[in-house]
N, CA and C of each residue as an Amber inpcrd file, in Angstrom:
protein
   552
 156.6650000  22.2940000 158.5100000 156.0220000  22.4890000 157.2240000
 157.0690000  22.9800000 156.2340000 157.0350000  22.3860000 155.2510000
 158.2150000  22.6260000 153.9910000 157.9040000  23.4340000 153.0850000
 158.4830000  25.0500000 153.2480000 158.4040000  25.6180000 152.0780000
 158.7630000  25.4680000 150.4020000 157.7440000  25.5950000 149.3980000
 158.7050000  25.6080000 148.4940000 159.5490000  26.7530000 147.6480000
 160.3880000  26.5310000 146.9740000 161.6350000  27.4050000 146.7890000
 161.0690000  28.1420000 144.9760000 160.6630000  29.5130000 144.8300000
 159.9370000  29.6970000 143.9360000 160.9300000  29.7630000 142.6880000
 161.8770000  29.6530000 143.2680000 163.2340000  29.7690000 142.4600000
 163.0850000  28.5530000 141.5420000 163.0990000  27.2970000 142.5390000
 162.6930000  25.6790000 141.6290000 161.5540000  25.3510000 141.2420000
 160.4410000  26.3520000 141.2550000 159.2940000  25.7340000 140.8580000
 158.8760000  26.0590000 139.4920000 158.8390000  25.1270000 138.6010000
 158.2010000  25.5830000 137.3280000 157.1710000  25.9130000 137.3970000
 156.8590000  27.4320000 136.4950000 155.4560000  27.7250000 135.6230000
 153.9780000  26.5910000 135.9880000 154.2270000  25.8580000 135.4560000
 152.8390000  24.5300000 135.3580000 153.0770000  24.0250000 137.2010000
 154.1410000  24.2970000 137.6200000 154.0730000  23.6910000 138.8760000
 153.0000000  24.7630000 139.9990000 153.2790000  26.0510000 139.7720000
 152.9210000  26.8390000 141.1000000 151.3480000  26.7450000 140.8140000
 150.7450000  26.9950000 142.5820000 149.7820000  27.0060000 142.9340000
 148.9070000  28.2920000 142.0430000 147.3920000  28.0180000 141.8680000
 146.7410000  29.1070000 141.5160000 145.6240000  29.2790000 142.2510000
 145.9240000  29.3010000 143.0210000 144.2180000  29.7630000 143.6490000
 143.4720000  30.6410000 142.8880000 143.3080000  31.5560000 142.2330000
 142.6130000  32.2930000 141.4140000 141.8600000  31.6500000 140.9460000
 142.3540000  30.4470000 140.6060000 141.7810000  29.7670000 139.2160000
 140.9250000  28.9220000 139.8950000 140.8100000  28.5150000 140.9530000
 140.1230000  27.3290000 142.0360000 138.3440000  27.8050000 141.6340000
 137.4760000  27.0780000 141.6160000 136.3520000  26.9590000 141.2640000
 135.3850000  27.9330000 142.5980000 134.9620000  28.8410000 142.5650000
 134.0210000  29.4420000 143.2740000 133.1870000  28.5380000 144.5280000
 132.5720000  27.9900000 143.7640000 131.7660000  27.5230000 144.6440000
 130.3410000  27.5630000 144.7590000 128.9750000  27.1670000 145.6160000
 127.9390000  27.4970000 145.7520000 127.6730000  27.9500000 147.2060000
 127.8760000  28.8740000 147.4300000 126.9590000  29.6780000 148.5500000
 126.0560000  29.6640000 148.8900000 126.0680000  28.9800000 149.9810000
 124.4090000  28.7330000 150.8940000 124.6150000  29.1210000 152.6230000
 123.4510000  30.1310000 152.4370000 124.5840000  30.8380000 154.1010000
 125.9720000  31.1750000 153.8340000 126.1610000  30.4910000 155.1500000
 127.6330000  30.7190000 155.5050000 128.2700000  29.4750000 155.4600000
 128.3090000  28.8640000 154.3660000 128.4670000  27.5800000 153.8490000
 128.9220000  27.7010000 152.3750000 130.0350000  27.0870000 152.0460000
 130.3060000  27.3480000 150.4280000 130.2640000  25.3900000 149.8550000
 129.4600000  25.3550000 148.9030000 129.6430000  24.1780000 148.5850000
 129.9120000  23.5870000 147.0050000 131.3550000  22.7340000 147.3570000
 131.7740000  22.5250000 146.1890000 131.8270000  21.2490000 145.6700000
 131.0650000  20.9990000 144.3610000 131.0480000  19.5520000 144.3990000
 131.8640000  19.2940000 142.6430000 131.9960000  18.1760000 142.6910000
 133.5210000  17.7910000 141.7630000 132.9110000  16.2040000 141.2740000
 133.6710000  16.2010000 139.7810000 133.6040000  14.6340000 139.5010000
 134.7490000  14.1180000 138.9270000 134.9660000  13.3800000 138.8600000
 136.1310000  12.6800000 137.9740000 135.5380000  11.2460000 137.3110000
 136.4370000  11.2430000 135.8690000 135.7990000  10.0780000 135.0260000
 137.2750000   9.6270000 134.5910000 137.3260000   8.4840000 134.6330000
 138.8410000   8.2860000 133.9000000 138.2050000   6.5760000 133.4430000
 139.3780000   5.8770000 132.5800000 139.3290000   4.6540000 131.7910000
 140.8900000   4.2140000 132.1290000 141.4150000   3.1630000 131.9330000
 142.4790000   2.9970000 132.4950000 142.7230000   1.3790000 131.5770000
 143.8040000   0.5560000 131.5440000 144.0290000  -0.8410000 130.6110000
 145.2300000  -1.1940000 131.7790000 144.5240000  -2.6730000 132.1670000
 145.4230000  -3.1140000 133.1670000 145.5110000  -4.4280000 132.6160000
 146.9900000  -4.7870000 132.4690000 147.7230000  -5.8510000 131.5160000
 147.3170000  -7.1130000 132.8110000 146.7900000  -6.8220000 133.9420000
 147.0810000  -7.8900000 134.9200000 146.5680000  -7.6550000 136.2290000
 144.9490000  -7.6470000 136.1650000 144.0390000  -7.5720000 136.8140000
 144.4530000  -8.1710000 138.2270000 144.4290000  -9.4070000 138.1870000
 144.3730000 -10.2540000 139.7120000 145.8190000 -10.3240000 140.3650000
 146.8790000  -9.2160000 139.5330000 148.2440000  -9.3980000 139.7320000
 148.8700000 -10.7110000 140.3870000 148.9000000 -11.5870000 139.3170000
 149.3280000 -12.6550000 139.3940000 150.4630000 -13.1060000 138.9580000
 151.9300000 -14.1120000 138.7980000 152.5540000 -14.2270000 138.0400000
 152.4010000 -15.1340000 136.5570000 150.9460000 -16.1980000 136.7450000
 150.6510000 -17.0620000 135.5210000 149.4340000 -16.6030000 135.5610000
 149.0480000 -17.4290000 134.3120000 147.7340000 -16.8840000 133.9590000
 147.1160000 -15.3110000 134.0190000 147.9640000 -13.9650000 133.4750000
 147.5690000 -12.8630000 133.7000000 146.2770000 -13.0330000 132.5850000
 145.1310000 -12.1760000 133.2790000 144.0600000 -11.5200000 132.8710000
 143.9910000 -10.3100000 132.2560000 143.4890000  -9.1090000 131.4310000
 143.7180000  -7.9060000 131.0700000 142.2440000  -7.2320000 131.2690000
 142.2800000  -6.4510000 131.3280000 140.6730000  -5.4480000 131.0490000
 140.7930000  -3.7200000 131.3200000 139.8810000  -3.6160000 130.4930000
 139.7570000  -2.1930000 130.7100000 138.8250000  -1.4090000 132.0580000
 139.2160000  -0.5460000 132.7170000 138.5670000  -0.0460000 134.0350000
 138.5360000   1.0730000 133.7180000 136.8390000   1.7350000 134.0540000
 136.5720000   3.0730000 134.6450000 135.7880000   3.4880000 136.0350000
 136.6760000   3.9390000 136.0820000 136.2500000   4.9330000 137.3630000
 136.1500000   6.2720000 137.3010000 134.7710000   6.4450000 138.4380000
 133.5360000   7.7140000 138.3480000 133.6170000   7.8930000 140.0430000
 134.6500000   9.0430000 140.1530000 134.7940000   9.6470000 141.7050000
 134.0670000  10.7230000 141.6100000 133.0250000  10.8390000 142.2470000
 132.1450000  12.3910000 142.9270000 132.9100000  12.6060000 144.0350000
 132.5500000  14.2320000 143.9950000 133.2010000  14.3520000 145.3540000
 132.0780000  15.6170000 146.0870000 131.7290000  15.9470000 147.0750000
 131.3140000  16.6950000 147.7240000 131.7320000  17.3940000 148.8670000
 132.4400000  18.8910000 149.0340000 132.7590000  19.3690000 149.8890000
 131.7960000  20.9790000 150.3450000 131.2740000  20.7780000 151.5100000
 130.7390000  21.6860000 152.5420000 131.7430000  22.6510000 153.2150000
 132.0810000  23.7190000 153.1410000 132.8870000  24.1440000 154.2340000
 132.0810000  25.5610000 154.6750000 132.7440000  25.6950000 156.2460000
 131.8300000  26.9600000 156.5060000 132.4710000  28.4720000 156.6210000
 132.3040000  29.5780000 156.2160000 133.2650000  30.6640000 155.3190000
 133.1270000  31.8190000 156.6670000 133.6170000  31.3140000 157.9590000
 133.5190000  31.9800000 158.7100000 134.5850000  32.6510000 159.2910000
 134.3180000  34.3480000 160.1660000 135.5990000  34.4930000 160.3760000
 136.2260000  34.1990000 161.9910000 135.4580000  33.4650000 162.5700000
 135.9330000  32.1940000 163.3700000 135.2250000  31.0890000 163.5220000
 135.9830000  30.2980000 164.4090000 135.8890000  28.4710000 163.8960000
 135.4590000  28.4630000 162.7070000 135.2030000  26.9650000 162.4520000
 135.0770000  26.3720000 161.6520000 134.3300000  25.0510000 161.4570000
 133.9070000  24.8680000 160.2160000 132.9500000  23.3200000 160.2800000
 133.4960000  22.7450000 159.0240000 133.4030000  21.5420000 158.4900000
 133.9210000  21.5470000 156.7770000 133.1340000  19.7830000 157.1890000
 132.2600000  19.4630000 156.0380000 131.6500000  18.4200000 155.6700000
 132.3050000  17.8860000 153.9340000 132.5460000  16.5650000 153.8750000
 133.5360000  16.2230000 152.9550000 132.4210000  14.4820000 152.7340000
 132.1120000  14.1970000 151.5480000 132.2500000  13.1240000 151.2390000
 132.9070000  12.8380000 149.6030000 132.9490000  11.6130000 149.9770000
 133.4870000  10.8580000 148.4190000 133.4990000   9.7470000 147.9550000
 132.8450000   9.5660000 146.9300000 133.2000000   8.2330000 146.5760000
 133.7560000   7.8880000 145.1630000 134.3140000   6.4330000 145.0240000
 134.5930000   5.8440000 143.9120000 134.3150000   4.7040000 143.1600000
 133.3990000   4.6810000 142.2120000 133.2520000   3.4930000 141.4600000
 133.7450000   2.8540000 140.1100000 134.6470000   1.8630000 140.3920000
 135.3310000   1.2580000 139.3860000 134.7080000  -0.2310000 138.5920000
 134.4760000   0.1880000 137.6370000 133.8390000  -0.6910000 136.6170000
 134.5110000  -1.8560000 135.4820000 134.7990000  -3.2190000 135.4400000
 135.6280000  -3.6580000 134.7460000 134.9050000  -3.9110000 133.6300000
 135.1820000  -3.8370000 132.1040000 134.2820000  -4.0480000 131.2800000
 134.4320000  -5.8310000 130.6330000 135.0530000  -6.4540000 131.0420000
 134.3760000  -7.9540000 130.9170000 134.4830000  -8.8140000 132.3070000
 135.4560000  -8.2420000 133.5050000 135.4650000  -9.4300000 134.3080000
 134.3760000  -8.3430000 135.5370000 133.4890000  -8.6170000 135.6940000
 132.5820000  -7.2610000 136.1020000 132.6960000  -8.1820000 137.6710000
 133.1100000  -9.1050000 137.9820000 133.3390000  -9.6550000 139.3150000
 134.2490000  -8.9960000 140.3010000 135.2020000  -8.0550000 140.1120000
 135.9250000  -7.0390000 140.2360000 135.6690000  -5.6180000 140.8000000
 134.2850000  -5.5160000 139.9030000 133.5880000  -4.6610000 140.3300000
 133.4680000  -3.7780000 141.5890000 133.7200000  -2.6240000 142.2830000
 133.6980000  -2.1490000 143.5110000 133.2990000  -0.5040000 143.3200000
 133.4540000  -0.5990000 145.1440000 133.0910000   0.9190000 145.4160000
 133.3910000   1.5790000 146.2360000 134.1730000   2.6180000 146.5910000
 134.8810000   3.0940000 147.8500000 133.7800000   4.4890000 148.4690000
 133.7110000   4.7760000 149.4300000 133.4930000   6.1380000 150.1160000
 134.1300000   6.4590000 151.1930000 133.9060000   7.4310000 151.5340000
 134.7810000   8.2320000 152.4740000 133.8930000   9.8020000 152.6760000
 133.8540000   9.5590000 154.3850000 132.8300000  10.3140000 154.9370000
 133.7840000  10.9720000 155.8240000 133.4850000  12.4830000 156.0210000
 134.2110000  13.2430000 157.2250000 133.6720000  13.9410000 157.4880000
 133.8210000  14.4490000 158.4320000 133.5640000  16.1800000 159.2840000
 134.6360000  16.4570000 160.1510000 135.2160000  17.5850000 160.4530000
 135.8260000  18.3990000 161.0570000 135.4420000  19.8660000 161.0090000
 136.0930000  19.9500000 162.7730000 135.6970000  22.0810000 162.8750000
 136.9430000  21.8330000 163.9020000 136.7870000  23.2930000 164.5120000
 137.7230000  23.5970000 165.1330000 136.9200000  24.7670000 165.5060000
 137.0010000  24.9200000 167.0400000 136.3090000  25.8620000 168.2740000
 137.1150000  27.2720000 168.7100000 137.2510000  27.9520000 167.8130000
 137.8730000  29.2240000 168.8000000 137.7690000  29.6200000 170.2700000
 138.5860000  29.0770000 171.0730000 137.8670000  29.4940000 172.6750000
 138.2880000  31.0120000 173.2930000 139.5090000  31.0800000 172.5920000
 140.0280000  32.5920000 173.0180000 140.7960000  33.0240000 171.5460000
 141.4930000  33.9460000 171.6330000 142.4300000  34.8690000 170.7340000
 143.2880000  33.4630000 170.2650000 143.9200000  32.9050000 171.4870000
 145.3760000  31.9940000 170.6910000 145.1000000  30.6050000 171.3050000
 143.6990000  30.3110000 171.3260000 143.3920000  29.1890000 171.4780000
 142.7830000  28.6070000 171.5130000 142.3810000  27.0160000 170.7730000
 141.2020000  26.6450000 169.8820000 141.3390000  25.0130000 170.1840000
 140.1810000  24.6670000 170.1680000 139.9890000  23.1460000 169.8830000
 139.4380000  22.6380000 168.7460000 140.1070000  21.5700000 168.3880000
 139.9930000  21.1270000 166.7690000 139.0480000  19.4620000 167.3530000
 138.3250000  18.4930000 166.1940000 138.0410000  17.5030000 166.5830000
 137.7650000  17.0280000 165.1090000 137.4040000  15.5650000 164.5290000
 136.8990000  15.2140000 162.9720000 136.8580000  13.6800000 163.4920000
 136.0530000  13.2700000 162.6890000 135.2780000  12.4160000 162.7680000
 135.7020000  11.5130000 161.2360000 135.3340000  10.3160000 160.9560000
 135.4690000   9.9270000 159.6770000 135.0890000   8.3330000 159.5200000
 134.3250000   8.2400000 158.4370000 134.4710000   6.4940000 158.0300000
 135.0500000   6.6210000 156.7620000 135.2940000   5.0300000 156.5540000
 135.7520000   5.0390000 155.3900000 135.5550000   3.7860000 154.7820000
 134.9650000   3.3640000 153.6390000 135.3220000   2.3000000 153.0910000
 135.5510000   1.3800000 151.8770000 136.2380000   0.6710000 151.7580000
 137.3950000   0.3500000 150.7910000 137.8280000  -1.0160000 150.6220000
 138.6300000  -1.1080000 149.2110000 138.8370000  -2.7550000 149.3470000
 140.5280000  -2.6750000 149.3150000 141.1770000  -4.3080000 149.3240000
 142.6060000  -4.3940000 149.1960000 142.5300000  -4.6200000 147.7030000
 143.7890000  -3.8400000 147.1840000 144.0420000  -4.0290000 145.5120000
 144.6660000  -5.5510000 145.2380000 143.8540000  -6.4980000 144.5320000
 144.8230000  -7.3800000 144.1030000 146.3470000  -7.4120000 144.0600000
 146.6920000  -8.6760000 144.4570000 148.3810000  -8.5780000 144.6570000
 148.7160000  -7.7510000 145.9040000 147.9380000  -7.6890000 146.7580000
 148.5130000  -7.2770000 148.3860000 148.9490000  -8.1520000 149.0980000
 149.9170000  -8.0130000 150.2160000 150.1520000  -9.2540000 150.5240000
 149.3420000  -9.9900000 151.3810000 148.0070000  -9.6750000 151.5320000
 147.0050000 -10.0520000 152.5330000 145.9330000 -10.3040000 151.5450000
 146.1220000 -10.8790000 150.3580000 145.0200000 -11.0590000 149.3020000
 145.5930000 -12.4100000 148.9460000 144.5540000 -13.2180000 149.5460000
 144.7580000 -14.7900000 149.3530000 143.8560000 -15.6720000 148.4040000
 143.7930000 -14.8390000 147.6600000 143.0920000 -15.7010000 146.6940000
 141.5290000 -15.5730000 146.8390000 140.9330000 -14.5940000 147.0710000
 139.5270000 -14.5860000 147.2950000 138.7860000 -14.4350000 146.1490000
 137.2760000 -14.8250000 145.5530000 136.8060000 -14.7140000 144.6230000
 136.7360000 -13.3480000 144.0650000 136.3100000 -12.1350000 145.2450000
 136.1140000 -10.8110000 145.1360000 137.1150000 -10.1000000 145.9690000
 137.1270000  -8.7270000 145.9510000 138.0960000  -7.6810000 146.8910000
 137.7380000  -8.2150000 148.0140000 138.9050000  -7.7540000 149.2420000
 138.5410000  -8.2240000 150.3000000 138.0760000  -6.4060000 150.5630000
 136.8710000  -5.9480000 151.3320000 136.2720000  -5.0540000 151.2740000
 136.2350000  -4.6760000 153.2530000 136.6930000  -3.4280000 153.3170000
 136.7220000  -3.2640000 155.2780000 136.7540000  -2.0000000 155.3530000
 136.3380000  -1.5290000 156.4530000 135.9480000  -0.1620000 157.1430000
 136.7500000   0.3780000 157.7560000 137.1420000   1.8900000 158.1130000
 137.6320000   2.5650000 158.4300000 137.3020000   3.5050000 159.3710000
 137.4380000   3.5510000 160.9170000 136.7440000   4.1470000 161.3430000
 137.6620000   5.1170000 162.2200000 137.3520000   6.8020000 162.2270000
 138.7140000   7.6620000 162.4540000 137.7230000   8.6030000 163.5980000
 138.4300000   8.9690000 164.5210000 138.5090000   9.9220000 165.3860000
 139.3350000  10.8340000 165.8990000 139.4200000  11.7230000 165.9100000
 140.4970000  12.8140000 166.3740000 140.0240000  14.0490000 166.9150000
 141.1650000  14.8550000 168.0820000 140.8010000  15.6370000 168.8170000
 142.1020000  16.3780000 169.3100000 142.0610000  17.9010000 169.4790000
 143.1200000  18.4090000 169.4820000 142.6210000  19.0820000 170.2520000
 143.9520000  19.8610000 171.2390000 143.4870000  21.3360000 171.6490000
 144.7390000  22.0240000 171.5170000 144.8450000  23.7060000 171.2210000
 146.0170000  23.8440000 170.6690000 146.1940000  25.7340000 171.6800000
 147.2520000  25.9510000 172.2210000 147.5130000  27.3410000 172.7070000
 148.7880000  27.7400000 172.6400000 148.4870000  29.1530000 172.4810000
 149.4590000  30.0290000 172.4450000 149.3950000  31.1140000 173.2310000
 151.0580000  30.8620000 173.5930000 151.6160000  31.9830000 174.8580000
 152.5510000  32.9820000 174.1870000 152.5170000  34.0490000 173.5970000
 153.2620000  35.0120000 172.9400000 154.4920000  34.1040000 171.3460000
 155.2160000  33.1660000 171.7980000 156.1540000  32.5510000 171.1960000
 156.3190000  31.8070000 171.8350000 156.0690000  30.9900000 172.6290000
 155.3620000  29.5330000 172.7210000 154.0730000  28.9500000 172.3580000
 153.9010000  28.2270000 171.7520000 152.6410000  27.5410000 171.7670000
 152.7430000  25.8390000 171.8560000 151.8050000  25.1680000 172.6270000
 151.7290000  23.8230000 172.6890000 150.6070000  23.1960000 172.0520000
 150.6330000  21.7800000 171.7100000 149.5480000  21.0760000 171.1750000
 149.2150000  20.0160000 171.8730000 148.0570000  19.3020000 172.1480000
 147.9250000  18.2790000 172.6250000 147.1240000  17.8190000 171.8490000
 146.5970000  16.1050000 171.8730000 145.7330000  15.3890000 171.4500000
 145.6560000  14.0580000 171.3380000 144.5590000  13.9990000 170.2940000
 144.8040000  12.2000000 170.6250000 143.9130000  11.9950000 169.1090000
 144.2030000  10.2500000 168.4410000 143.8810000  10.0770000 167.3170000
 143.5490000   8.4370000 167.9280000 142.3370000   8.2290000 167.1870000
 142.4140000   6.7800000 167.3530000 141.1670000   6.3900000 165.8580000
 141.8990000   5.1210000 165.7440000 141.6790000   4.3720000 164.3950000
 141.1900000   2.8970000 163.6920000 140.1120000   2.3770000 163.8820000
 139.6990000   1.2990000 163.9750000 139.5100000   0.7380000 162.6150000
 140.1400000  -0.6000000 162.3290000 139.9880000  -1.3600000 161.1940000
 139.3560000  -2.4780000 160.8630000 138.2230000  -2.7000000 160.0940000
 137.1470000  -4.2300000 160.1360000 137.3030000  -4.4530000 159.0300000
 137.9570000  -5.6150000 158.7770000 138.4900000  -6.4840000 157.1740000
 136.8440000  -7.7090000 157.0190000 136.3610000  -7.4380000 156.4500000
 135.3640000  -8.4210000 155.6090000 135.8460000 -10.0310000 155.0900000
 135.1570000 -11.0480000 155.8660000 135.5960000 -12.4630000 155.3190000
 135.0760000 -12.5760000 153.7120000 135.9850000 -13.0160000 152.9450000
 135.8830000 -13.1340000 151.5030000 135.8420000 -14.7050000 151.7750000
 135.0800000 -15.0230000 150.6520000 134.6930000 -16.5470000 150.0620000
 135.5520000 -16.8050000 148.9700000 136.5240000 -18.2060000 149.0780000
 137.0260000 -18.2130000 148.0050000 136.6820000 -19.2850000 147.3400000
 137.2120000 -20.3790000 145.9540000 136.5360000 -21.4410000 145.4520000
 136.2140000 -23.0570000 146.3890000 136.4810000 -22.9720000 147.5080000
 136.7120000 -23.6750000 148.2820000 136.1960000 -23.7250000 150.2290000
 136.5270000 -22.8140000 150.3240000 136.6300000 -22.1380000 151.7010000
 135.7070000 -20.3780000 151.9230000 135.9490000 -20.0840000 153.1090000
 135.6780000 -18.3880000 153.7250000 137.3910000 -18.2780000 154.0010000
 137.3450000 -17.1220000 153.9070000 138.7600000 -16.5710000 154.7600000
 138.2400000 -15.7450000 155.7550000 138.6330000 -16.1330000 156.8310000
 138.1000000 -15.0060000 158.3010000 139.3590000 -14.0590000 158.2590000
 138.9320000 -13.1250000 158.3990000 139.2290000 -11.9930000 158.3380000
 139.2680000 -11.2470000 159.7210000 138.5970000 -12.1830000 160.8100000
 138.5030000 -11.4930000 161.7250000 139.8040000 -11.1750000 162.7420000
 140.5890000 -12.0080000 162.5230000 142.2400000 -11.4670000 163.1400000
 143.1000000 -10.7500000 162.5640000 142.6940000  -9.6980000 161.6310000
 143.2390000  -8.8850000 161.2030000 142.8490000  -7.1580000 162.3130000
């Protein structure tokens, strides 16, 4: 983990937690929920080299975070999503989310098991190199698992675990054809 050097950090750079938003308290549960609105002008929508397109995009990210304010283990519930809006080529149109949970099990003093869970889903940005020309985003799922267990012996400690990660790409229709998607 990389410290930073307070020596190089500008003013506007350092952290403030102070300033971090409270929260809503329910139980032993603090819950913080968040939005974002932005507008954006993209000279070249379908990132193409002829025929560029232009339009204006907004996107409206909510976010929702659960965490639990305990003084052992832990639980933390997280979703999010994003919807991006084109204002004339509305075929473009999409929507991302992203779902999690994670905790972590205190079993003794210096040693704990962690685990999180997650979907996710999302499209490829025009101009990827796996974007062949489809009418719409190519749109696929994300599916995450993970599991740790972690101990400590005075000034040793070890970690173990395991992560595994599953990916389902969506067949897009293009003016002509389907693209299978399924050998990805």
């Amino acid at each position: 983990m990389a410290q930073t050097d307070s020596r190089t950090t500008t003013v506007m750079g350092r952290e403030r937690p102070e300033l971090n938003p409270a929260g809503l308290r329910i139980s032993g549960f603090i819950l913080s929920p968040s939005i974002g609105v932005g507008t954006t002008f993209n000279d070249n929508i379908y990132a193409t080299q002829n025929d560029e397109k232009d339009d204006f995009v907004t996107t409206i990210s909510p976010e929702l975070l659960i965490a639990s304010d305990w003084n052992q283990h832990s639980l933390r519930f997280r979703g999010e999503s994003t919807f991006a809006r084109y204002a004339t080529n509305d075929v473009e149109d999409h929507e991302t989310f992203d779902l999690m949970a994670d905790g972590r099990l205190d079993v003794y003093k210096d040693m704990n098991v962690s685990g999180a869970v997650g979907y996710q889903l999302a499209s490829e940005e025009r101009g990827s190199v796996d974007d062949a020309g489809g009418l719409t985003p190519t749109e696929y799922t994300i599916g995450t698992l993970v599991g740790d267990v972690f101990n400590k012996w005075n000034r040793l400690s070890a970690k173990a675990g395991g992560r595994y990660k599953s990916y389902d790409f969506d067949d897009v229709a293009t003016a002509t054809a389907t693209i299978n998607n399924d050998d990805r």
